[in-house]
C-alpha positions as CSV (number, residue, x, y, z in Angstrom):
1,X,183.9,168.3,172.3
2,X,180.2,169.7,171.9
3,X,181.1,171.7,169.1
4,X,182.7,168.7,167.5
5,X,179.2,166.5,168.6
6,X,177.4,169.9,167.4
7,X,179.3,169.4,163.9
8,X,178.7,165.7,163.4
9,X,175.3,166.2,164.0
10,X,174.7,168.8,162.0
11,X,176.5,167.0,159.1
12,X,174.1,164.0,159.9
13,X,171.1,166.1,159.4
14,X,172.5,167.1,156.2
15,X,173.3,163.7,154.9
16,X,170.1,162.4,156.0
17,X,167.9,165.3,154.5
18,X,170.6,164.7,151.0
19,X,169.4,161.3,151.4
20,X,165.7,161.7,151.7
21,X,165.5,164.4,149.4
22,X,167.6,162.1,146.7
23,X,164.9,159.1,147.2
24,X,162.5,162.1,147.1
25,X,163.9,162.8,143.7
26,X,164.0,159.4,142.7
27,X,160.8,158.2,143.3
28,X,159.3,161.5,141.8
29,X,161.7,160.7,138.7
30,X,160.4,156.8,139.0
31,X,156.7,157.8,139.2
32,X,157.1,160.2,136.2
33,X,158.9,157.6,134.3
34,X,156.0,155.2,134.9
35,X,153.5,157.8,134.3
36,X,154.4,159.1,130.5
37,X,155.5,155.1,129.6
38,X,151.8,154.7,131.0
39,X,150.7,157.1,129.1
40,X,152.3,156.6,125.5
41,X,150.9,153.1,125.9
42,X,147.5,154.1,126.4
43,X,147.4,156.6,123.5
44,X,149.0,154.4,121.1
45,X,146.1,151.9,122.2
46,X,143.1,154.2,122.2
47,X,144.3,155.6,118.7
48,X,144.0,152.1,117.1
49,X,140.1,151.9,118.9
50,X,139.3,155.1,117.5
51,X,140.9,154.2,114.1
52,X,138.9,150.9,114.1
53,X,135.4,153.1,115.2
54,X,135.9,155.5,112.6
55,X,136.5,153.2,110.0
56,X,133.4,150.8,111.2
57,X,131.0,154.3,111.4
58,X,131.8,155.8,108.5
59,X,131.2,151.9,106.1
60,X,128.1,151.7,108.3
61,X,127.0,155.5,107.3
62,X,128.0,154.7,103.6
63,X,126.4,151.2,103.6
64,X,123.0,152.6,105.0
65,X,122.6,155.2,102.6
66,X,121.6,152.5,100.3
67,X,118.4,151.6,99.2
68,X,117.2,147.9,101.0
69,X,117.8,145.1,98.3
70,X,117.9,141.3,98.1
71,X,121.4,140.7,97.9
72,X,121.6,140.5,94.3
73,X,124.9,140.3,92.5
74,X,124.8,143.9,92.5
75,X,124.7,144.5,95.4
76,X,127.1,142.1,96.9
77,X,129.9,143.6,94.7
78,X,128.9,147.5,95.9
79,X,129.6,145.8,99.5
80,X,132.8,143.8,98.4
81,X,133.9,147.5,97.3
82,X,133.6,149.0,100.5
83,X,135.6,145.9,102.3
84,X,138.2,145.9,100.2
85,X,138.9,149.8,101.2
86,X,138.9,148.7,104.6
87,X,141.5,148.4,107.0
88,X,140.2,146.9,109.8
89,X,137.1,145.2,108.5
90,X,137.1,141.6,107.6
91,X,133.2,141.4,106.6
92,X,130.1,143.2,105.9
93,X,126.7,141.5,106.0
94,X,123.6,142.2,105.1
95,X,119.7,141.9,107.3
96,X,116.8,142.3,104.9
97,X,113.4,142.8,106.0
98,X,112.4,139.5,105.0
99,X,115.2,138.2,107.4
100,X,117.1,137.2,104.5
101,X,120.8,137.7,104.7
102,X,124.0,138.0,103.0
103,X,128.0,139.0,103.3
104,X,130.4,140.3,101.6
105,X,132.8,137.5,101.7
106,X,130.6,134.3,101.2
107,X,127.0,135.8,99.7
108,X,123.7,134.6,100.7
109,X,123.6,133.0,104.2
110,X,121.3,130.3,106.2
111,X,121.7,131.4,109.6
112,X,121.6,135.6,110.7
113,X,124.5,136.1,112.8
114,X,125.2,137.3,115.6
115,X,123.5,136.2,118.4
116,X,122.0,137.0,121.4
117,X,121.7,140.2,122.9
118,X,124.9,142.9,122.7
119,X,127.6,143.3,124.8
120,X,126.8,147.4,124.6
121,X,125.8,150.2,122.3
122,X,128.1,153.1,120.8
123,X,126.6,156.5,120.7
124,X,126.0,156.1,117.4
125,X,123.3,153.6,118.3
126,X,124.7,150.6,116.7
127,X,124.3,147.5,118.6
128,X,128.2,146.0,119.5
129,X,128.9,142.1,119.9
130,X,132.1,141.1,121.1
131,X,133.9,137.6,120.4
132,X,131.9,136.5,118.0
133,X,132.3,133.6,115.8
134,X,133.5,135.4,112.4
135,X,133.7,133.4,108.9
136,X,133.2,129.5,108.4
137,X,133.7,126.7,110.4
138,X,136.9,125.6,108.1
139,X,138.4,128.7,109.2
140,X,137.1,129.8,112.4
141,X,137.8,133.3,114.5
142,X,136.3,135.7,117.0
143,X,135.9,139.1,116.1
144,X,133.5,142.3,117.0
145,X,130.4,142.8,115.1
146,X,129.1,146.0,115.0
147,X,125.6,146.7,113.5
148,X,123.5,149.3,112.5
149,X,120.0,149.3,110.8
150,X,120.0,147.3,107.8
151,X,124.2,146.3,108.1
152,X,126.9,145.1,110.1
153,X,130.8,145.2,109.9
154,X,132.6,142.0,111.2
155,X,136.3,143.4,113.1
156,X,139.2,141.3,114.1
157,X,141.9,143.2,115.8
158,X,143.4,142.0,119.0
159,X,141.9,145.8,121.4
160,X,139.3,143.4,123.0
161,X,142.2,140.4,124.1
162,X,145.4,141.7,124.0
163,X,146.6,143.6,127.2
164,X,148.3,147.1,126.0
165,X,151.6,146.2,127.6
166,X,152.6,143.0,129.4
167,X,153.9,144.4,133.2
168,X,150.3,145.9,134.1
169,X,146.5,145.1,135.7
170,X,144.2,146.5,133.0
171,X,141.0,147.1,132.5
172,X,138.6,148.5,129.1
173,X,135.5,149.6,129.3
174,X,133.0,151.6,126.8
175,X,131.4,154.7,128.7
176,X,129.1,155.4,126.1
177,X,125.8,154.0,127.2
178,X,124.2,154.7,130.6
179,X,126.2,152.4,133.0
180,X,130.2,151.7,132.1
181,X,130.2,148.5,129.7
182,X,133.7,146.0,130.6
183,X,134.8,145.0,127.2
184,X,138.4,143.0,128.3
185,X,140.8,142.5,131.2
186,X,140.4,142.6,134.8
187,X,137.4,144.1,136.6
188,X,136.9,146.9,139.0
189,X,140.0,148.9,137.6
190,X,138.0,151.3,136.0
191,X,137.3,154.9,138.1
192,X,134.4,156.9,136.7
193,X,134.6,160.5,136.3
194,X,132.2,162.9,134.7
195,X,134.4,165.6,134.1
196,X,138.1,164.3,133.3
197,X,139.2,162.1,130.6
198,X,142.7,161.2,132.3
199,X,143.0,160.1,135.5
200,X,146.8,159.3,137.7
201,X,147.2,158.3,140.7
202,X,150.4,157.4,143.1
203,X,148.8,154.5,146.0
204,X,152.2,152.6,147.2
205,X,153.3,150.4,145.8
206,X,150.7,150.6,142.9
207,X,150.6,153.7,139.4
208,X,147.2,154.1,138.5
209,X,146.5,155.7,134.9
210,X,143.6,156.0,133.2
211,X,143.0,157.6,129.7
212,X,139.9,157.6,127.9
213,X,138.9,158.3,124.4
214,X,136.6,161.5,123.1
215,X,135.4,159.9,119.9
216,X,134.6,156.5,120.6
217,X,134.7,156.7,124.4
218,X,136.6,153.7,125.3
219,X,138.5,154.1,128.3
220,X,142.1,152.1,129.3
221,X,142.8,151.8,132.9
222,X,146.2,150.4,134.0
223,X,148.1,149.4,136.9
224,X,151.4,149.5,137.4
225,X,153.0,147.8,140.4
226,X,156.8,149.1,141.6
227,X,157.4,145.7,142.9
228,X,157.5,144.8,139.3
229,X,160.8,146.6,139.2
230,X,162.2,145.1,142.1
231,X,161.4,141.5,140.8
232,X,163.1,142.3,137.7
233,X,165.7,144.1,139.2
234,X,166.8,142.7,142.3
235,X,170.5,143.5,142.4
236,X,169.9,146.9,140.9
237,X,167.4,148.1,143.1
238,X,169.5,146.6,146.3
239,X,172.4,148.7,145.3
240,X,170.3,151.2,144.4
241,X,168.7,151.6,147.5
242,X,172.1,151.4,150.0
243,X,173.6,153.8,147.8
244,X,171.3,156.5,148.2
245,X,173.5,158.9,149.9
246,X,176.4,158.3,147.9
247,X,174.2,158.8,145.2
248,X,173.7,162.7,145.3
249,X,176.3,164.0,142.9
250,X,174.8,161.8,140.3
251,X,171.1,163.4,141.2
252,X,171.7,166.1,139.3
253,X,172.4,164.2,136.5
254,X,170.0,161.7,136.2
255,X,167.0,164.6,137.0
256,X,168.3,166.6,134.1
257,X,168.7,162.7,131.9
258,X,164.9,162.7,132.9
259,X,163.4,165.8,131.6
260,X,165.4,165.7,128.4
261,X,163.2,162.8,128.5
262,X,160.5,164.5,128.7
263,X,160.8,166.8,125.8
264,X,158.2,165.9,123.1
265,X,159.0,163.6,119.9
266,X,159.7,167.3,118.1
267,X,162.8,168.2,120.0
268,X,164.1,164.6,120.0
269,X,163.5,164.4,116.3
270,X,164.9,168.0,115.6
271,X,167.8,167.5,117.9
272,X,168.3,164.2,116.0
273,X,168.6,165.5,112.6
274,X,171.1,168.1,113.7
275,X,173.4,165.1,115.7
276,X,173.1,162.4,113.0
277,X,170.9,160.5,115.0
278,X,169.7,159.2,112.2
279,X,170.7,156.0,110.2
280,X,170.2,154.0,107.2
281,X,169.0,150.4,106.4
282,X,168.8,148.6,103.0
283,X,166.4,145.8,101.8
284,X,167.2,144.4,98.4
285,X,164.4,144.3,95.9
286,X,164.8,141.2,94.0
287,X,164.2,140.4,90.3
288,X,161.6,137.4,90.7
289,X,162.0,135.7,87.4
290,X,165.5,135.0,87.8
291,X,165.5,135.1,91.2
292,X,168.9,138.2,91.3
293,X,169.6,141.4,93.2
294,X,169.0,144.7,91.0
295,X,168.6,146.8,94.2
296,X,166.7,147.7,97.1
297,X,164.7,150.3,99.3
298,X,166.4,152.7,102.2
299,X,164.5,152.7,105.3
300,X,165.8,155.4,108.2
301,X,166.3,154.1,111.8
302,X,166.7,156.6,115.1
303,X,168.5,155.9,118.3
304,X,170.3,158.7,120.5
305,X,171.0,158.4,124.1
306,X,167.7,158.4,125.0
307,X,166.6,155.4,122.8
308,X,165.0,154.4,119.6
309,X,162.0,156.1,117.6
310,X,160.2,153.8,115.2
311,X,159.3,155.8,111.6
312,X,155.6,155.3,112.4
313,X,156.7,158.2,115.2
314,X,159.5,160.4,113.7
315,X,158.1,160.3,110.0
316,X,154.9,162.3,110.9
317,X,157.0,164.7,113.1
318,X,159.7,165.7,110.5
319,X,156.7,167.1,108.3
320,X,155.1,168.8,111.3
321,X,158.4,170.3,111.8
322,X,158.9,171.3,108.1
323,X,162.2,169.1,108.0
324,X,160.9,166.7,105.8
325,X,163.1,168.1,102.4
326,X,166.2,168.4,104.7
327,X,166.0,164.9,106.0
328,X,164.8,163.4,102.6
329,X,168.3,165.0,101.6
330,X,170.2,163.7,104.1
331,X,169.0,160.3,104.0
332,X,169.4,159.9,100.5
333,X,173.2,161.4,100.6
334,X,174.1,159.1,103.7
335,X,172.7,156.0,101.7
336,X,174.1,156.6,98.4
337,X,177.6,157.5,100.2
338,X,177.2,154.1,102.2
339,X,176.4,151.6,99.3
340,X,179.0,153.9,96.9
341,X,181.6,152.1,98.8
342,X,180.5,148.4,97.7
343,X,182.3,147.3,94.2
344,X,179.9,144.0,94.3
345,X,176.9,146.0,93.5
346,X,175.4,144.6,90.0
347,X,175.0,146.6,86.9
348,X,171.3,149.4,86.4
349,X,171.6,148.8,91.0
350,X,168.9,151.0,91.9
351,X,168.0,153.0,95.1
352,X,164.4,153.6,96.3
353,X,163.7,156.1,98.6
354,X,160.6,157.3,100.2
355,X,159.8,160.9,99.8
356,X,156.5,163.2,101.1
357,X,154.3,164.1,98.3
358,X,154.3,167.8,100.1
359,X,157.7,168.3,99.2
360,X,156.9,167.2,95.6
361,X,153.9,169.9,95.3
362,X,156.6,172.7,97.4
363,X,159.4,171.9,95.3
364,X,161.3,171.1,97.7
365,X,162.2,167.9,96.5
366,X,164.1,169.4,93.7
367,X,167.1,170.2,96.5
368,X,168.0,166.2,95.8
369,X,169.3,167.2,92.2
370,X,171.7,169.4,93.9
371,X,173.5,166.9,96.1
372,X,176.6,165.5,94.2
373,X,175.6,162.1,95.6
374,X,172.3,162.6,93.8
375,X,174.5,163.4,90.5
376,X,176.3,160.4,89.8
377,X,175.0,157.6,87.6
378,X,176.2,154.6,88.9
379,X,173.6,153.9,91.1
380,X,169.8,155.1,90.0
381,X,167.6,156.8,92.4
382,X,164.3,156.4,92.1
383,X,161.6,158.4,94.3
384,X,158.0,156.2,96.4
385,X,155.7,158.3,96.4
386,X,153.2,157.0,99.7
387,X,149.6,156.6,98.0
388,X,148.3,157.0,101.6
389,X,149.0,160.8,101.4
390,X,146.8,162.7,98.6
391,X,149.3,164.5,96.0
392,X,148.4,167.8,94.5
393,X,148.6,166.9,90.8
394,X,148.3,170.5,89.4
395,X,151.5,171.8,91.7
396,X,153.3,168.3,91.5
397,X,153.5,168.0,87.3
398,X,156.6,170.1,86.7
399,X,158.6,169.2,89.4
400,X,158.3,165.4,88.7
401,X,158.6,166.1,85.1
402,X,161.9,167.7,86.3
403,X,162.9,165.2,88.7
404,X,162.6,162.8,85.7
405,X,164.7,165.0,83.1
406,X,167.4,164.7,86.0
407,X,167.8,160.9,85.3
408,X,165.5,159.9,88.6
409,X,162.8,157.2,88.4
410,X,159.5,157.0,90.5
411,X,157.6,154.3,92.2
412,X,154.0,154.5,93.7
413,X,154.3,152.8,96.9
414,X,151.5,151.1,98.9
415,X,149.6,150.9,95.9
416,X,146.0,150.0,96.7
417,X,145.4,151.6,99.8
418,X,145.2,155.2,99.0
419,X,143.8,158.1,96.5
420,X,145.5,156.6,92.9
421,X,142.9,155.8,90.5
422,X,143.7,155.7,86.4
423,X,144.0,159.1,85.3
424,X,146.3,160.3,88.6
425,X,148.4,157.0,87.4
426,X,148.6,158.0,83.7
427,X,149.5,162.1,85.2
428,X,152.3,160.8,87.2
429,X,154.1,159.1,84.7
430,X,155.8,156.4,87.1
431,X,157.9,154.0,86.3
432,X,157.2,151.3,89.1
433,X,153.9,150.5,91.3
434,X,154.4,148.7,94.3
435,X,151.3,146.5,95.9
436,X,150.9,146.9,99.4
437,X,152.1,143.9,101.6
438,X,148.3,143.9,102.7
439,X,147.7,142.3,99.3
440,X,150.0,139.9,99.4
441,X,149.8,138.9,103.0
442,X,146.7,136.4,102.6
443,X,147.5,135.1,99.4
444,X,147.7,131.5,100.4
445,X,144.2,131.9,101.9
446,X,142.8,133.4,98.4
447,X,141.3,136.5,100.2
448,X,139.5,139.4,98.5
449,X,142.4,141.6,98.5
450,X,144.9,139.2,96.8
451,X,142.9,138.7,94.3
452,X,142.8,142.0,92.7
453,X,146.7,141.2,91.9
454,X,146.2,140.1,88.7
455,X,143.8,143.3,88.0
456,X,147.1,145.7,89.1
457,X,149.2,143.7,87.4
458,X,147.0,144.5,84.2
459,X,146.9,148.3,85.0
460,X,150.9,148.2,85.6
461,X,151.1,146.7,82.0
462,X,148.2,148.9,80.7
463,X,150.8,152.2,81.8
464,X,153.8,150.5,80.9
465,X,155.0,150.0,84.3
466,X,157.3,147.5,86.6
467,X,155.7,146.0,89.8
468,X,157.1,145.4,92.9
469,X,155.3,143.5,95.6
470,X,156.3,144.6,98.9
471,X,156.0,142.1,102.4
472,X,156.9,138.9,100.9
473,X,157.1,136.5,103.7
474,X,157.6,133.1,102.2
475,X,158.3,130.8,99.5
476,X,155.1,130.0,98.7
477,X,154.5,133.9,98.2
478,X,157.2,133.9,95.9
479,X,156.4,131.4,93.9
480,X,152.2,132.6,93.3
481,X,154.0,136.1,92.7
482,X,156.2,134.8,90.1
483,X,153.4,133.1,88.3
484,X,151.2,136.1,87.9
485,X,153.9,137.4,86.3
486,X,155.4,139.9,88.9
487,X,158.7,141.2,88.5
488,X,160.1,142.5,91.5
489,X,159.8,141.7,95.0
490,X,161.2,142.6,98.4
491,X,160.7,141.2,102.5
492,X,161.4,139.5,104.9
493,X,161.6,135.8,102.5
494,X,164.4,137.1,100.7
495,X,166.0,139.2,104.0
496,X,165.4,142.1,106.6
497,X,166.5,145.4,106.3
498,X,169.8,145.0,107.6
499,X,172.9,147.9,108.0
500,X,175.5,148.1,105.3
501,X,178.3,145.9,107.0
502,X,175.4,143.0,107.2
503,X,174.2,144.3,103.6
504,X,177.7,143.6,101.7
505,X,178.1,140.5,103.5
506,X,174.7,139.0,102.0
507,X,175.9,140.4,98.8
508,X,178.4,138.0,99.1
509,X,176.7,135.1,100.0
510,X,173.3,135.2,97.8
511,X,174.9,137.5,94.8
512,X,177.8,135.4,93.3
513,X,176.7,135.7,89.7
514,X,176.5,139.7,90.0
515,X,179.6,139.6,91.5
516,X,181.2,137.4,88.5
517,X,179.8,139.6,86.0
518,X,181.5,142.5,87.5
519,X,184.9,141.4,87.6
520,X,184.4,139.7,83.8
521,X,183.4,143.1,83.0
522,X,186.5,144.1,84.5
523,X,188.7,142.1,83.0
């Protein structure tokens, strides 16, 4: 009988240690969980403030090289340069000695702006204001203002309002000046530390993480509660939580489904390539004149077991990896296999794919003409080149002039926001130039980018080649687009990239007459 007691009790230690060290587990694998979702949003976050300083420091550097001046016409249009090859800027002004001053968008003003004393100082020196009243009164929003000497860039972005993520306490601050300065969300969040830019801490029931930036020293501090989880989760964390002990075959599991986890974007990207975790979408690019399909653009998607990566993740990665020939190759395969099996497809359809300007200058790209996908001729491929990315034009020549004897077509994509100018246009002998929805987003508003759409449009004629405006959004888009005399045009007003089942489905709802002048060509 004691032996049998002795037995039971010994297997109740055992269960109960099982158990603890499973809750152990889970709360470790919880924490960790919390901790890197913690942590991606914070970098993705402090990336966008340090893109946004950057850009602001480097205008400010280039503006204040300049001689002082009285805002002559001149002058207004060196400024007006400068904003237009801005990203995040939406105005530059002007201070004179004479306490005149001017902006970029509307010229000479009445009134200096802004006012009252700043909300901090970088450690560049320039004087920061935050929500400030930006533009006119007709049109009326809060931005940053960020000044130095003689200039000052206007910002609107969303850093200084928006929280990074919707189920935490935040807090941002700018560490740059003597004392912490609190730039948005709650107060008191915020840890100071002199010698560590990250900081994480476990306090039940609460995650603290803190991250903060080395070039524009903004720091993020968030806090995550766990009773978040139960909220959303009440059933699942009850069973959960009574089936602990029953649980511990499954620990194994779930700890090893946690640090595949927490491999880096490389092996998830390299894995994915090797599984077919990779997939295809397809936008049509529409003729805008008479309003018909003659083909559209192939965007990649990722999911595996662990989830979804957007391209703004795996695209960078693939070229880090040196993958970026094999997947430009297997993307362009798996699409041209996918629409081959469509009969509904009109007449000169054509395929645009994106490709990395390194693997034009390596050669690499050359591997497409191998593919017998690549071979056929009923569907044309033609190659976007990203203007973002500097090409090398000296390496590049012969393998596009190559690419081009093979029957392919090529496209500069994001036109306007990159390194083209004339003669790189001329050398790359394109045949299509796509504006870069930036362009075309504001058009109804008459900003300074879209109106530089008539001067590509002349270029585009001046080389001989089509256009294609990209992010179309609406009718009235559309309609502006069509009367500059644009040709082509893709997004989200005509449809969403969409898989090929959805695809041949709008084929047959919004591409009747194509379809009739197949099967009269048939007949």
């Amino acid at each position: 009988m004691a032996h049998w007691v002795y037995h039971r009790y010994f297997a109740g230690i055992v269960a109960l240690a099982a158990a603890l060290c499973l809750s152990g587990l889970l709360a470790f694998a919880v924490s960790r969980a919390v901790h890197f979702s913690l942590q991606q949003s914070a970098t993705g976050y402090l990336l966008k403030v340090d893109a946004i300083a950057r850009e602001s420091q480097l205008t400010l550097d280039q503006l204040n090289q300049r001689p002082p001046h009285d805002c002559s016409a001149v002058d207004l249009a060196a400024m007006r340069r400068l904003l237009i090859s801005a990203r995040y800027i939406r105005d530059i002004s002007y201070y004179g000695d004479n306490g005149a001053l001017c902006s970029a968008s509307s010229g000479k003003l009445d009134l200096a702006q802004p006012h009252g004393k700043p909300s901090f100082y970088s450690l560049q020196n320039s004087s920061i204001w935050l929500d400030q009243p930006l533009g006119d009164f007709s049109q009326q929003v809060n931005g940053t203002v960020v000044r130095q000497k003689h200039y000052s860039v206007s910002i609107v972005s969303d850093i200084d309002r928006a929280p990074p993520r919707n189920d935490v306490r935040w807090q941002t601050v700018n560490i740059a000046g003597s004392t912490p300065a609190h730039i948005a969300g709650a107060t008191g969040l915020y840890i100071a530390s002199a010698t560590q830019t990250t900081l994480a801490q476990l306090a039940w029931p609460h995650y603290f993480y803190q991250q903060c930036s080395s070039y524009s020293r903004f720091c993020l501090s968030q806090q995550f509660s766990f009773y978040t989880l139960l909220q959303r989760y009440p059933l699942q964390s009850a069973i959960v939580l009574l089936a602990i002990p029953a649980l511990s075959v499954l620990a194994w599991f779930g700890w090893r489904q946690l640090a595949v986890r927490r491999h880096s974007l490389r092996y998830r990207v390299r894995n994915g390539l090797r599984k077919g975790y990779f997939s295809v979408v397809f936008q049509p690019i529409m003729d805008l004149q008479h309003n018909r399909l003659i083909g559209c653009e192939v965007l990649a998607r990722y999911r595996d077991p662990l989830g979804t990566l957007c391209p703004l993740q795996f695209i960078p990665v693939l070229s880090q990896l040196g993958l970026s020939g094999r997947f430009t190759c297997f993307i362009a395969k798996q699409a041209l296999t996918e629409l081959n099996q469509l009969h509904n497809l009109p007449e000169q359809f054509h395929l645009s794919l994106n490709v990395y300007p390194r693997d034009i200058a390596s050669g690499q790209i050359l591997n497409l003409l191998q593919l017998p996908e690549v071979q056929q001729r009923r569907i044309k491929l033609v190659l976007e080149i990203t203007e973002q990315q500097e090409l090398s034009f000296s390496s590049a020549t012969k393998h596009l002039a190559e690419l081009k004897a093979a029957g392919l077509q090529l496209s500069i994509d994001d036109f306007g926001t990159g390194y083209s100018n004339l003669t790189s246009l001329r050398s790359l002998n394109a045949d299509y130039l796509k504006i870069d929805k930036s362009f075309i987003q504001d058009m109804e508003a008459d900003s300074i980018k879209s109106t530089l759409i008539p001067k590509i449009r002349d270029i585009a004629r001046l080389l001989n080649y089509s256009i294609v405006a990209e992010g179309i959004e609406n009718l009235s888009q559309a309609s502006l687009l069509r009367a500059l005399g644009i040709e082509l045009g893709q997004g989200w007003h005509f449809a969403k990239a969409m898989p090929l089942a959805e695809f041949d489905r709008w084929l047959q709802l919004n591409a009747p007459q194509q379809q009739g002048d197949i099967n009269r060509k048939k007949a």
